[in-house]
VMD Tcl script that builds the backbone (N, CA, C; Angstrom):
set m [mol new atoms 486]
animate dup $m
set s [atomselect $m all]
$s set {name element resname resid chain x y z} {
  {N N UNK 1 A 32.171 58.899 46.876}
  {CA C UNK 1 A 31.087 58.722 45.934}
  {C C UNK 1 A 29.767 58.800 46.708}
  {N N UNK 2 A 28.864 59.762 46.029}
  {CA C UNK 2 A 27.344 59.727 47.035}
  {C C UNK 2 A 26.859 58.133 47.110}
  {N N UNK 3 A 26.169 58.264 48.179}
  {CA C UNK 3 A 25.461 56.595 48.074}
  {C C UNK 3 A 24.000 57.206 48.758}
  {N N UNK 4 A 23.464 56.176 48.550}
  {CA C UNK 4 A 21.572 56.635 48.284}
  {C C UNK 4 A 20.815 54.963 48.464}
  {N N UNK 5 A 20.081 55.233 49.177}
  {CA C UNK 5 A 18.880 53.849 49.148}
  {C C UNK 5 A 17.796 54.353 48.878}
  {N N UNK 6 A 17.554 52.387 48.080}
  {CA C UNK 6 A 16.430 52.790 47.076}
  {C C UNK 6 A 15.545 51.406 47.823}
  {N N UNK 7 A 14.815 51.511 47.809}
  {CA C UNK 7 A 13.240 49.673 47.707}
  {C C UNK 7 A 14.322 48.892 46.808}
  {N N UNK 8 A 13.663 47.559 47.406}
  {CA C UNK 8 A 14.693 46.622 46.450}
  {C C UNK 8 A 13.887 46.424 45.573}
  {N N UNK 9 A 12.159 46.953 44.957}
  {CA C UNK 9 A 11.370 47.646 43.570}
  {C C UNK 9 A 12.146 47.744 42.538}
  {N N UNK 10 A 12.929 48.813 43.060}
  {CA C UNK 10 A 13.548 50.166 42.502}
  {C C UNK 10 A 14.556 49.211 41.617}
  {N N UNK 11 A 15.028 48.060 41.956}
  {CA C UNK 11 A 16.043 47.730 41.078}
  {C C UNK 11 A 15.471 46.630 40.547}
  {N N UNK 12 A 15.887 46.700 38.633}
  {CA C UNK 12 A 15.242 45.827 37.490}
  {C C UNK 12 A 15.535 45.985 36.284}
  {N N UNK 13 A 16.355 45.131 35.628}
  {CA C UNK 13 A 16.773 44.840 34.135}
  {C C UNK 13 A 18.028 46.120 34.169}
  {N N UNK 14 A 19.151 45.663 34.805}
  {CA C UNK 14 A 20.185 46.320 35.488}
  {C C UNK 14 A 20.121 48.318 35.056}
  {N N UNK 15 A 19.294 48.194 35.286}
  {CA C UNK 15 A 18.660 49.658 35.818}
  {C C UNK 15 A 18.223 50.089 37.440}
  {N N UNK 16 A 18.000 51.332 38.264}
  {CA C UNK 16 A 17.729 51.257 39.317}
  {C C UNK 16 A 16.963 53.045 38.966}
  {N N UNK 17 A 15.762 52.886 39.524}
  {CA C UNK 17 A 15.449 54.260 39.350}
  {C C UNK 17 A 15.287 54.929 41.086}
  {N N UNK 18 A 15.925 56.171 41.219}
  {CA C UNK 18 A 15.943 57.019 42.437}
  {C C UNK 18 A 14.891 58.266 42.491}
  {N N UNK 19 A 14.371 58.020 43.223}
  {CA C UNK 19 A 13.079 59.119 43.225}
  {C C UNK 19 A 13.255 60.280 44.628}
  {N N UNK 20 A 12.006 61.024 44.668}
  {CA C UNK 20 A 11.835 61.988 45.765}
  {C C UNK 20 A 12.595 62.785 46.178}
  {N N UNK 21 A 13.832 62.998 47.589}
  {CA C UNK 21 A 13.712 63.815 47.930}
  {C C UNK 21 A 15.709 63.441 47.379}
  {N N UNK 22 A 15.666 61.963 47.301}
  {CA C UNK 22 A 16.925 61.472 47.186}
  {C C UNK 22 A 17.386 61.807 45.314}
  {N N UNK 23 A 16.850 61.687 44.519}
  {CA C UNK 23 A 16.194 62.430 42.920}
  {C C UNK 23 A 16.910 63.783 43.247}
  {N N UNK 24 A 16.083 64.481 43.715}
  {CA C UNK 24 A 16.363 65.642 43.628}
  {C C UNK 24 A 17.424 66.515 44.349}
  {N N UNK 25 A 18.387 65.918 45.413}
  {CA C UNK 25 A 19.346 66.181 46.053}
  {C C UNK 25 A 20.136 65.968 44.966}
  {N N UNK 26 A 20.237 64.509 44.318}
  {CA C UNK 26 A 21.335 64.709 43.171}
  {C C UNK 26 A 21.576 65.534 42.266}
  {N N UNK 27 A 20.174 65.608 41.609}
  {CA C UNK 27 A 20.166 67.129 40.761}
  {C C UNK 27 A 20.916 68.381 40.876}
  {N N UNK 28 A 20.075 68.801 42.346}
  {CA C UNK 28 A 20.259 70.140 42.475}
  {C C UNK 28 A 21.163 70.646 43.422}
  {N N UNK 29 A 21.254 69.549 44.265}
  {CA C UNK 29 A 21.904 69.992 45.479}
  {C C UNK 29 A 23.800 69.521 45.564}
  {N N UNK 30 A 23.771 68.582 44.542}
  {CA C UNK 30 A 24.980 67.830 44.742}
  {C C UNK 30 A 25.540 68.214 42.973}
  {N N UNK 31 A 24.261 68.865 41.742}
  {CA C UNK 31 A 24.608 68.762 40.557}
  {C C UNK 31 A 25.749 68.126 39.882}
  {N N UNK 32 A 24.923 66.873 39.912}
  {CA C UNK 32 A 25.687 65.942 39.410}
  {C C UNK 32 A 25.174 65.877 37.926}
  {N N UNK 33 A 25.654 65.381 37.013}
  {CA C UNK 33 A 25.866 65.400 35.662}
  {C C UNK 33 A 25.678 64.156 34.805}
  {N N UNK 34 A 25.284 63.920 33.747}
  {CA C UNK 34 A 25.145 62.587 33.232}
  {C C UNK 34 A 26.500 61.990 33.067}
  {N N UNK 35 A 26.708 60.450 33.316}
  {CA C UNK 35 A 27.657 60.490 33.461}
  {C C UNK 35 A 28.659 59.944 34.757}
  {N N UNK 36 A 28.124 60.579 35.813}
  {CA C UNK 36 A 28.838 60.824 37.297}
  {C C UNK 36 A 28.249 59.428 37.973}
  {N N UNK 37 A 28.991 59.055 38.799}
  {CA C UNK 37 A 29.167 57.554 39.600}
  {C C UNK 37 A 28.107 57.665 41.072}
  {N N UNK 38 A 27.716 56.754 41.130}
  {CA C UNK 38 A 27.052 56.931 42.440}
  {C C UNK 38 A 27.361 55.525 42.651}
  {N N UNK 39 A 27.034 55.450 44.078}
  {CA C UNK 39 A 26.825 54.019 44.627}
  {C C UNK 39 A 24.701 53.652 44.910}
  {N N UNK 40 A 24.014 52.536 44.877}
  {CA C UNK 40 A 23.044 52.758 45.232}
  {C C UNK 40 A 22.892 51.733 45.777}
  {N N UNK 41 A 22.511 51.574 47.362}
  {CA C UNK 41 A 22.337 50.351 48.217}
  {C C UNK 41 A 20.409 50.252 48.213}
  {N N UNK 42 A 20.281 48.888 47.815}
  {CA C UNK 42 A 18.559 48.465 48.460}
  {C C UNK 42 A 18.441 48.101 49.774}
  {N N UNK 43 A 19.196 48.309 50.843}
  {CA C UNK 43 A 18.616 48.169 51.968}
  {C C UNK 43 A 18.965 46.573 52.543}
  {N N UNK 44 A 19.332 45.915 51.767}
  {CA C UNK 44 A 19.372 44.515 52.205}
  {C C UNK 44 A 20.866 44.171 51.562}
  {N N UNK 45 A 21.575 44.592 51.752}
  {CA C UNK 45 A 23.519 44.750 52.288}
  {C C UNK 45 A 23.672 44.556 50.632}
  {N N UNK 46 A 22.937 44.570 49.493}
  {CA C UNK 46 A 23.399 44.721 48.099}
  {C C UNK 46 A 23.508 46.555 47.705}
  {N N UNK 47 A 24.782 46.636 47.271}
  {CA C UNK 47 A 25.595 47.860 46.508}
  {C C UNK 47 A 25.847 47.524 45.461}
  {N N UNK 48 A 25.272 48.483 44.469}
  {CA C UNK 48 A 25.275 48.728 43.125}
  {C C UNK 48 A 26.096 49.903 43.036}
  {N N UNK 49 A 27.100 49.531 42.180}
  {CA C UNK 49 A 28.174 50.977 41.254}
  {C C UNK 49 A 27.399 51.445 40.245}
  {N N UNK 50 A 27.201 52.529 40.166}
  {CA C UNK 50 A 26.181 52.739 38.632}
  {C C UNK 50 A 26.466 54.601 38.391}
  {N N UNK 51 A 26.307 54.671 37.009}
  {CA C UNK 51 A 26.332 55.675 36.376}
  {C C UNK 51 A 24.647 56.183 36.233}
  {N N UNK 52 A 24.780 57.556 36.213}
  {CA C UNK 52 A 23.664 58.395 35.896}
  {C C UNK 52 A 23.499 58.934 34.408}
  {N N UNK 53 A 22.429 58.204 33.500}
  {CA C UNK 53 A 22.270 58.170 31.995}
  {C C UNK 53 A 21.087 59.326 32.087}
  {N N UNK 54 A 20.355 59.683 33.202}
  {CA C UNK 54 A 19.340 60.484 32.928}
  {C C UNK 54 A 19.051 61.368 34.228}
  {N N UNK 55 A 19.020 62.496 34.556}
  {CA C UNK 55 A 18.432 63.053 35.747}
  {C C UNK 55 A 17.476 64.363 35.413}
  {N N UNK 56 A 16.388 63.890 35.881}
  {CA C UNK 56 A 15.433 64.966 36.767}
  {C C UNK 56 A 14.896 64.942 38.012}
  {N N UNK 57 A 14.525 66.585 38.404}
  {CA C UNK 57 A 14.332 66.654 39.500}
  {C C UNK 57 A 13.409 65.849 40.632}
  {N N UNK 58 A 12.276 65.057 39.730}
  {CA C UNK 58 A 11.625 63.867 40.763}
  {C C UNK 58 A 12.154 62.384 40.388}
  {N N UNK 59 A 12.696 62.443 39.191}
  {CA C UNK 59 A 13.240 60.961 39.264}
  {C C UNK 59 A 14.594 60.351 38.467}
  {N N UNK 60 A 15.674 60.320 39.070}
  {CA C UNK 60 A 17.033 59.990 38.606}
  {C C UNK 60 A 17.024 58.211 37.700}
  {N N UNK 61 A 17.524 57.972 36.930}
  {CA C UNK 61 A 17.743 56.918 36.458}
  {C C UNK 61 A 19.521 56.343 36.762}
  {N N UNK 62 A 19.496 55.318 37.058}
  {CA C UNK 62 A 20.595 54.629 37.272}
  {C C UNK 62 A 21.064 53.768 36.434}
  {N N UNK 63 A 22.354 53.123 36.054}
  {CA C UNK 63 A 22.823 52.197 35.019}
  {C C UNK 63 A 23.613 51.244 35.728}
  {N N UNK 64 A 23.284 50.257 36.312}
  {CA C UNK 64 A 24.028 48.947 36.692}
  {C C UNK 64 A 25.703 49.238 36.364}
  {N N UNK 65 A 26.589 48.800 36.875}
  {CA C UNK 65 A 27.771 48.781 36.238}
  {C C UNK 65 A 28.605 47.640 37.224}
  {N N UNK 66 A 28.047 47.530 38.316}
  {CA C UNK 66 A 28.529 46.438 39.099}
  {C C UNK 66 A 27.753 45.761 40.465}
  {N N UNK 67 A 27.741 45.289 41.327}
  {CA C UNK 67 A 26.731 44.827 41.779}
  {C C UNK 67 A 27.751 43.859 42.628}
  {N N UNK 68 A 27.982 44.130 44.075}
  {CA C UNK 68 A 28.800 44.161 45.010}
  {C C UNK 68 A 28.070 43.767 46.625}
  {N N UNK 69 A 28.144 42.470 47.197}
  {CA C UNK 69 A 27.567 42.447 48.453}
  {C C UNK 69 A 28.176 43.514 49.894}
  {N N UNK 70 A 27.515 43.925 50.599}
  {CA C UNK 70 A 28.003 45.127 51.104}
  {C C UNK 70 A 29.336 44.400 52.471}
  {N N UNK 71 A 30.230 45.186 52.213}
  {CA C UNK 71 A 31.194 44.547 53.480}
  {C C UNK 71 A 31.328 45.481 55.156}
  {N N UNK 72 A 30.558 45.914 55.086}
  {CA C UNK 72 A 30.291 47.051 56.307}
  {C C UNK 72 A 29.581 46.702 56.713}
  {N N UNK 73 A 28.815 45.794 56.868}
  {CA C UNK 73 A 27.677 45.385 57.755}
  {C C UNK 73 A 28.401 44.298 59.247}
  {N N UNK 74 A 28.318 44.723 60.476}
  {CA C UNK 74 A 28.735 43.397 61.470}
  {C C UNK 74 A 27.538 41.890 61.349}
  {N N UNK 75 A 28.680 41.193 61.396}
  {CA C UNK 75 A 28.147 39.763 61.032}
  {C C UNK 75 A 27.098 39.621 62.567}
  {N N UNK 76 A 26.847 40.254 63.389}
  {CA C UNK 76 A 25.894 40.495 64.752}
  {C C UNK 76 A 24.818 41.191 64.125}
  {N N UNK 77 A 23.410 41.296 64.392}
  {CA C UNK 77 A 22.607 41.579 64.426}
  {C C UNK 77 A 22.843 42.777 65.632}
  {N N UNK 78 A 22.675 43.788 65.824}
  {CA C UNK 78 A 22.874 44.438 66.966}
  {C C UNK 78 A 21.016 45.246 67.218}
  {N N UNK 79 A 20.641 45.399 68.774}
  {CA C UNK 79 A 19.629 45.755 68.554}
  {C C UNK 79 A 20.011 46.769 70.059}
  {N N UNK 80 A 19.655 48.069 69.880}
  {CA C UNK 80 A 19.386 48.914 70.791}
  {C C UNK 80 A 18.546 49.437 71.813}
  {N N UNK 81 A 18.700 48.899 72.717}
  {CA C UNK 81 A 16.947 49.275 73.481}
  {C C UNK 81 A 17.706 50.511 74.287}
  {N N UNK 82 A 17.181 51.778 74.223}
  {CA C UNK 82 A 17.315 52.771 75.401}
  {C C UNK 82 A 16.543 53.900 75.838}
  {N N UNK 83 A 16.652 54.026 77.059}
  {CA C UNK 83 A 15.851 54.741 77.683}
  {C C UNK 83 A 15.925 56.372 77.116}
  {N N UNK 84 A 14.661 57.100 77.181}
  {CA C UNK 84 A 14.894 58.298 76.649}
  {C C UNK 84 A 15.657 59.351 77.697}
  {N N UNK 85 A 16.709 59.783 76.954}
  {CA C UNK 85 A 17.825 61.080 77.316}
  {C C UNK 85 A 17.641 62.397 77.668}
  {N N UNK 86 A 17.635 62.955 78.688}
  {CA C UNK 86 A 17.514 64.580 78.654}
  {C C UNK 86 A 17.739 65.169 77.395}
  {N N UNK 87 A 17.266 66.341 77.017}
  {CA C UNK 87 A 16.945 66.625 76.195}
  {C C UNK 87 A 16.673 66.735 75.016}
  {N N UNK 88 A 17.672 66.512 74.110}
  {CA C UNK 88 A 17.487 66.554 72.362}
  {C C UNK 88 A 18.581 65.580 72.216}
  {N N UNK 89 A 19.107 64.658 72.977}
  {CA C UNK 89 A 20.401 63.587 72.813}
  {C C UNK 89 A 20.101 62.864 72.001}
  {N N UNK 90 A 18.813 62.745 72.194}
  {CA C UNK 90 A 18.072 61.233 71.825}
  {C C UNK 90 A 18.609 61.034 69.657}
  {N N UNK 91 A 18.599 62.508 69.113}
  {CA C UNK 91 A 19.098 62.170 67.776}
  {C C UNK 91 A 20.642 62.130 67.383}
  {N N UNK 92 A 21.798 62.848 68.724}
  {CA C UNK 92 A 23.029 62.074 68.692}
  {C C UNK 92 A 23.171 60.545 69.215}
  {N N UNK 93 A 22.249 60.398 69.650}
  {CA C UNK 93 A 22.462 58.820 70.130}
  {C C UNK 93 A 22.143 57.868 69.102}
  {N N UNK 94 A 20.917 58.389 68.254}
  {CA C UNK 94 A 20.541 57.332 67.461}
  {C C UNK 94 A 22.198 57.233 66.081}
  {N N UNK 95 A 21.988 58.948 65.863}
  {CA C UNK 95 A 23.433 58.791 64.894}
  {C C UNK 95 A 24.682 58.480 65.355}
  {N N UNK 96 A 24.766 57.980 66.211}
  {CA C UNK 96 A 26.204 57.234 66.611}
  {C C UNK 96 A 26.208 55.518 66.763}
  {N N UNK 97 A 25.345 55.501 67.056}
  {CA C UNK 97 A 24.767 53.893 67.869}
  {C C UNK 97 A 24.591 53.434 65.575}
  {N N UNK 98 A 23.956 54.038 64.743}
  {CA C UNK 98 A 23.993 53.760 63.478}
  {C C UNK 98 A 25.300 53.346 63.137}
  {N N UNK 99 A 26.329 54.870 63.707}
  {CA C UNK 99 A 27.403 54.653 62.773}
  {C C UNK 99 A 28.512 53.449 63.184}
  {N N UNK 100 A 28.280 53.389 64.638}
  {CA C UNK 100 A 28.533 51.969 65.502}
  {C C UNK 100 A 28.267 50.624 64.902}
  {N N UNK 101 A 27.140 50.822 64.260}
  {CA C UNK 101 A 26.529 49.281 63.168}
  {C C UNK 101 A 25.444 49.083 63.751}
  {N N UNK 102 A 24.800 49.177 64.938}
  {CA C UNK 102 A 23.061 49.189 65.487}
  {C C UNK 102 A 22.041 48.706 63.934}
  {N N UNK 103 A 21.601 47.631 64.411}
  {CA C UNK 103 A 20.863 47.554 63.167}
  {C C UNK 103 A 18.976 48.303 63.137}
  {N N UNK 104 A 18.944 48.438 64.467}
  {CA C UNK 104 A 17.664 48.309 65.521}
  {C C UNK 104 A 17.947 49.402 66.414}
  {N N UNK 105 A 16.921 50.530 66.525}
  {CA C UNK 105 A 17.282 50.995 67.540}
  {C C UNK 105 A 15.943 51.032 68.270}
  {N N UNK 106 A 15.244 50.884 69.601}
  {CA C UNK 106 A 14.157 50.563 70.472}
  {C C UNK 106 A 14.197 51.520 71.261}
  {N N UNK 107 A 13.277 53.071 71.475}
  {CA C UNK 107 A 13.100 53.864 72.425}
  {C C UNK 107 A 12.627 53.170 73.206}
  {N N UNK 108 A 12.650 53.607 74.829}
  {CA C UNK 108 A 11.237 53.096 75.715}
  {C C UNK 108 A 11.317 54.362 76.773}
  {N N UNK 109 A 10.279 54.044 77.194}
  {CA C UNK 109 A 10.031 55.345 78.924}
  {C C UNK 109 A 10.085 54.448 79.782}
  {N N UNK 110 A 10.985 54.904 80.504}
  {CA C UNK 110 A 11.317 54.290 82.042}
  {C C UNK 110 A 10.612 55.141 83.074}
  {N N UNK 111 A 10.639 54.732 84.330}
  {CA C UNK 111 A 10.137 55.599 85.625}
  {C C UNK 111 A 10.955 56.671 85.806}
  {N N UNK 112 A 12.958 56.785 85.273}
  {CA C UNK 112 A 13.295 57.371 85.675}
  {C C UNK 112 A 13.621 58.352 84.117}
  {N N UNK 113 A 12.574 58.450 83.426}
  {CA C UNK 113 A 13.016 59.474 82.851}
  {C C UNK 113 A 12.755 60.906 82.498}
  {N N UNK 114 A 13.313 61.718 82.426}
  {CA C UNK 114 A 12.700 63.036 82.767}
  {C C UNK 114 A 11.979 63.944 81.368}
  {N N UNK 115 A 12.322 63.126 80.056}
  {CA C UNK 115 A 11.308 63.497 79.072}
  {C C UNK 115 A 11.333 62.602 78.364}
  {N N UNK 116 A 9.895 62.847 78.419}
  {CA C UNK 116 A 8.682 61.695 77.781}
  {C C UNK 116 A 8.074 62.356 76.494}
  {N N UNK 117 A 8.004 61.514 75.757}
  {CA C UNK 117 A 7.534 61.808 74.253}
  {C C UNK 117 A 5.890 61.615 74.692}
  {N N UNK 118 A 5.164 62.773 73.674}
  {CA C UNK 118 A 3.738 62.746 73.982}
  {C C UNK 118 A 3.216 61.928 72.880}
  {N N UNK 119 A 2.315 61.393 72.780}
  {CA C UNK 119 A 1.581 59.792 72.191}
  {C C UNK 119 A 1.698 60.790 70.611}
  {N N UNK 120 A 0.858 62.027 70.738}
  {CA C UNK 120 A 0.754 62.336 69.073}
  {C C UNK 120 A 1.863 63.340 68.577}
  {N N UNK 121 A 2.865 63.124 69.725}
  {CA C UNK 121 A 3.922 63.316 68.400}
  {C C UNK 121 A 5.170 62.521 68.392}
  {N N UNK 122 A 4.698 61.381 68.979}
  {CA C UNK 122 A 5.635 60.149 68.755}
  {C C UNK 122 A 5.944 59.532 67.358}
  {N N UNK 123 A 4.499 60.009 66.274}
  {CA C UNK 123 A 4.784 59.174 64.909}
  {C C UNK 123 A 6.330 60.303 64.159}
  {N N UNK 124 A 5.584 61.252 64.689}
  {CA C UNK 124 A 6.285 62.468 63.820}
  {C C UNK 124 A 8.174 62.416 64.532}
  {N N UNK 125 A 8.277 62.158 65.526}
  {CA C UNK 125 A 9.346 62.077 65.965}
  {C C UNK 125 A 9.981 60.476 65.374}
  {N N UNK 126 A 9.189 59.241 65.537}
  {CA C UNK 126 A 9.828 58.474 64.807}
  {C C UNK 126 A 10.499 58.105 63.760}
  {N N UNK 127 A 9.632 59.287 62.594}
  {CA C UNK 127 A 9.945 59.431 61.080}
  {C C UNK 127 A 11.026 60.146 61.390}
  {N N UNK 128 A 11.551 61.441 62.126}
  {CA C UNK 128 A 12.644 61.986 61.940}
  {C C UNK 128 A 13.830 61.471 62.320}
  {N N UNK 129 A 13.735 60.673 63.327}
  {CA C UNK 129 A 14.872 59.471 64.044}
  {C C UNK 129 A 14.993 58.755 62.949}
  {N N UNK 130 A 13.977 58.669 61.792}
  {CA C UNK 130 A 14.582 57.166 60.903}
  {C C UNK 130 A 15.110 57.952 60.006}
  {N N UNK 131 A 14.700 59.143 59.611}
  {CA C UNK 131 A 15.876 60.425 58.802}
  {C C UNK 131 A 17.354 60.213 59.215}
  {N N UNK 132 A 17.301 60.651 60.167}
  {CA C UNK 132 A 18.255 60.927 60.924}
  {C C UNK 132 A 19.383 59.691 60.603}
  {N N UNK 133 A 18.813 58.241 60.836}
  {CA C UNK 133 A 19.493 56.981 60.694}
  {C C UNK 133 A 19.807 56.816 59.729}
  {N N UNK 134 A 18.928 57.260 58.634}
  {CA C UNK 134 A 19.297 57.494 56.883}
  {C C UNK 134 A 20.536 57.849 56.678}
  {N N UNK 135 A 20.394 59.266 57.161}
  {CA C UNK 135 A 21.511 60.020 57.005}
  {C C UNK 135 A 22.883 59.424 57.524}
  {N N UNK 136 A 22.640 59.119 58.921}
  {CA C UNK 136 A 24.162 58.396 59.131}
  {C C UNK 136 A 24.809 57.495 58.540}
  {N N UNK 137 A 23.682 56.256 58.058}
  {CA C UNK 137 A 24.124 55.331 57.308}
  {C C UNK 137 A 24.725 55.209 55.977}
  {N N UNK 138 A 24.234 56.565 55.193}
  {CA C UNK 138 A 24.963 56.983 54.166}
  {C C UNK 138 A 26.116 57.745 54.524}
  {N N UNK 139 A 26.043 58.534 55.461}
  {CA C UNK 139 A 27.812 59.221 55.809}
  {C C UNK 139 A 28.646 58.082 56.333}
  {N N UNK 140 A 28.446 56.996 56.628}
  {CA C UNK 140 A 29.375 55.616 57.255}
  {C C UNK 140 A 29.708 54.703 56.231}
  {N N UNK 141 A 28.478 54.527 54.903}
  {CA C UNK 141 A 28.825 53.287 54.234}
  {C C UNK 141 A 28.082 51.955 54.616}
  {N N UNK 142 A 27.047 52.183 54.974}
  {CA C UNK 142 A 26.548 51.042 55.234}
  {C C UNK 142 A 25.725 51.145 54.665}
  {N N UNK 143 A 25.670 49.575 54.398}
  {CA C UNK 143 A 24.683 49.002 53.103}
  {C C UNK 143 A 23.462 48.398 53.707}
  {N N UNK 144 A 22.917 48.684 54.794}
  {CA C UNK 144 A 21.538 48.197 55.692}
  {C C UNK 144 A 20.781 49.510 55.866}
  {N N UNK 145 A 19.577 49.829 55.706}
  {CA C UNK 145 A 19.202 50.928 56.483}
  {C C UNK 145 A 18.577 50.587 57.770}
  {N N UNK 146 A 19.252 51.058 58.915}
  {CA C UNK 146 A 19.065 50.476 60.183}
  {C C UNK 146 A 17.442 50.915 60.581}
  {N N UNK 147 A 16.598 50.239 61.426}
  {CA C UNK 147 A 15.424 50.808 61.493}
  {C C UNK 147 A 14.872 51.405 62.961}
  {N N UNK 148 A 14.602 52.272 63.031}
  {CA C UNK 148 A 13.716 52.959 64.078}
  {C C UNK 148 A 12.337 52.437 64.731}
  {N N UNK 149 A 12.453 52.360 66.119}
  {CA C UNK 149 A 10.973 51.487 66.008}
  {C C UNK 149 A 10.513 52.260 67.027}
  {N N UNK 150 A 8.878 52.364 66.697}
  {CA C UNK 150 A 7.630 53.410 68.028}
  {C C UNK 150 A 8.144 53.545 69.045}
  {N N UNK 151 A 8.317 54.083 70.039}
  {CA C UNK 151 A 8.653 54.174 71.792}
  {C C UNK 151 A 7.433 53.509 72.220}
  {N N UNK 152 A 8.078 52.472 73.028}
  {CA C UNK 152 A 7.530 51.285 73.842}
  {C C UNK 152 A 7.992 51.552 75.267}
  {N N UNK 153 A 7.098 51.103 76.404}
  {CA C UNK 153 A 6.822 51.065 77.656}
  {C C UNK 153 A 8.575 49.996 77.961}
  {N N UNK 154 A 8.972 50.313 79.547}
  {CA C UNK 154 A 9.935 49.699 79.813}
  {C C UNK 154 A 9.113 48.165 79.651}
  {N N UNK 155 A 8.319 47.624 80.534}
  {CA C UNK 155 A 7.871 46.308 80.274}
  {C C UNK 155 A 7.595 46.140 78.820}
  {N N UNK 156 A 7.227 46.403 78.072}
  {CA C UNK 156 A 6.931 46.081 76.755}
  {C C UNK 156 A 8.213 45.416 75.861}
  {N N UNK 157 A 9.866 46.291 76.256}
  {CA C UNK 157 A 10.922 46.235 75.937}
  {C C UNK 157 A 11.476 45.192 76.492}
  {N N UNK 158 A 11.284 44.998 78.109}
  {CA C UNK 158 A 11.748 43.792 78.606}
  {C C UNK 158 A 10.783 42.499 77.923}
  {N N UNK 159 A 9.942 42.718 77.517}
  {CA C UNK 159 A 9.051 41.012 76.725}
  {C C UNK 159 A 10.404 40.946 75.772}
  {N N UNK 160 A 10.018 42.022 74.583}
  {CA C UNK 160 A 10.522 41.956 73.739}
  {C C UNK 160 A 11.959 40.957 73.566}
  {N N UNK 161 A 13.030 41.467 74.515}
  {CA C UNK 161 A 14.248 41.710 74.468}
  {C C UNK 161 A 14.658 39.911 75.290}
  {N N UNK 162 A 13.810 39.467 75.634}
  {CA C UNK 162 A 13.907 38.592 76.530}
  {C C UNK 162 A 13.163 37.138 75.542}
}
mol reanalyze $m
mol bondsrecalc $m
mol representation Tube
mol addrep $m
C-alpha cells in the first residue's frame, strides 16, 4: 500500500488532505482511483489507513478509516554524526542509515576529508538528503520522517554529541 507524509495540519475531523508533489504522484504517477487505500503517516509515529474520496492533481483528499500507532520505529532515538565520503556515497549512506532506523542524520567536515561541501550549496544539498530520507522512509515503513541537519564543523559535532 503507498504510504505518504503529511504535517500533523494536514490531519482534521477524520479527514487528511495530501498536497504538492505527494498529490500529484498519486494521481498521475501511481493512478490511483477513488476508492484505493493508502496509508498516511504525520511524521510523529501516527498511521492512518484511509481511502481516497477525491483526487486532483495539487490536492488529494483522504478518509480516516483507522488510525494505528506506528510499530517500526526503534524504541532508541538513534542519531548519526558522519564524516563526509568520497564521492556521491554521502546519499547511499543517508538511505541506508534511514532504512537502519537513524532518526538524525549529522554531516560534518573533518581534516581528513577529501570532499567538502561549498557553504552555498550546502542548503541545496541538504534539501536533497532530506528527499532522499523521505524516500527511504516510505520504501521501509516508517512512520517518523527522519531529519537531515546543515553540515557542521568536526568541533561543532563533538559539542553537540557530547
Amino acid at each position: 500500500m503507498p504510504r505518504f507524509f503529511v504535517d500533523p495540519d494536514a490531519v482534521s475531523d477524520g479527514k487528511i488532505t495530501v498536497s504538492g508533489d505527494d498529490a500529484y504522484h498519486i494521481a498521475r504517477s501511481l493512478r490511483m482511483a477513488v476508492g484505493d487505500s493508502v496509508t498516511v503517516c504525520d511524521g510523529e509515529g501516527n498511521e492512518y489507513n484511509c481511502t481516497l474520496p477525491r483526487i486532483r492533481d495539487e490536492e488529494c483528499e483522504c478518509e480516516i478509516l483507522s488510525e494505528t500507532e506506528g510499530a517500526t520505529e526503534s524504541p532508541v532515538e538513534i542519531t548519526l554524526c558522519m564524516a563526509y565520503p568520497k564521492g556521491d556515497k554521502l546519499e547511499t549512506v543517508v538511505q541506508k542509515s534511514v532504512e537502519l532506523g537513524a532518526s538524525r542524520i549529522v554531516p560534518f567536515e573533518s581534516s581528513r576529508c577529501i570532499k567538502r561541501p561549498k557553504a552555498e550549496k550546502a542548503e541545496k544539498q541538504t534539501q536533497r538528503l532530506a528527499r532522499i530520507a523521505e524516500e527511504a522512509a516510505k520504501q521501509c515503513g516508517r512512520g517518523i520522517l527522519p531529519r537531515v541537519a546543515e553540515p557542521i564543523s568536526f568541533s561543532e559535532m563533538l559539542k553537540r554529541a557530547g
